[in-house]
N, C-alpha and C positions, 0 to 999 in steps of 0.2 A: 504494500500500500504506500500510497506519496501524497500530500497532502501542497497545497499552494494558498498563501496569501494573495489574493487581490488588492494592492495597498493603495490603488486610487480609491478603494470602496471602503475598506477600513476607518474608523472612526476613532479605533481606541479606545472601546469599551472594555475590555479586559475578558469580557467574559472566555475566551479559549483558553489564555493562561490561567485563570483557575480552573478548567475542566482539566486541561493538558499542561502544567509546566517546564516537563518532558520533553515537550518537543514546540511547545509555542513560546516565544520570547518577545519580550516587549523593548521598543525603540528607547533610550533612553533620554534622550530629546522633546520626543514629542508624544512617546508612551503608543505609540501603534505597534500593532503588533508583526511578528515576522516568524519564519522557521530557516535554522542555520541549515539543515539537512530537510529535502522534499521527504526521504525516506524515512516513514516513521519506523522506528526500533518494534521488535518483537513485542507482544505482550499492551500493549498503547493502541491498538485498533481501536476499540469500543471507548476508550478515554477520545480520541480523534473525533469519532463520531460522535461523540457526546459535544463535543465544544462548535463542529461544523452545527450539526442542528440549532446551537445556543446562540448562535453570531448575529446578532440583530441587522446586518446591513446584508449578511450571505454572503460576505468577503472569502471563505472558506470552501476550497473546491479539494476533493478528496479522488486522487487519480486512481485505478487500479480495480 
């Protein structure tokens, strides 16, 4: 599974980094969010899905 930020659509709600901290990180400038790796790690699927569903703007596209 690979997962992508949309950061034109992004807002910086936070809401993925608390489902996923794992593997979502937040910009420290402007607090939007981003992923260092599309590849999400083993075991993080359902955390993944959990935060793409949570994303108020749908910035969250889940490849695979």
């Amino acid at each position: 599974m690979r997962v992508k930020i949309d950061s034109a659509i992004c807002q910086g709600h936070a809401m993925c980094y608390l489902a996923c901290p794992e593997v979502f990180k937040l910009d420290e400038d402007d607090g939007h969010a981003y992923v260092e790796s599309e590849l999400v790690p083993e075991g993080l699927e359902e955390a993944v899905d959990h935060a793409q569903r949570g994303c108020p703007e749908g910035a969250i596209t889940i490849l695979d």
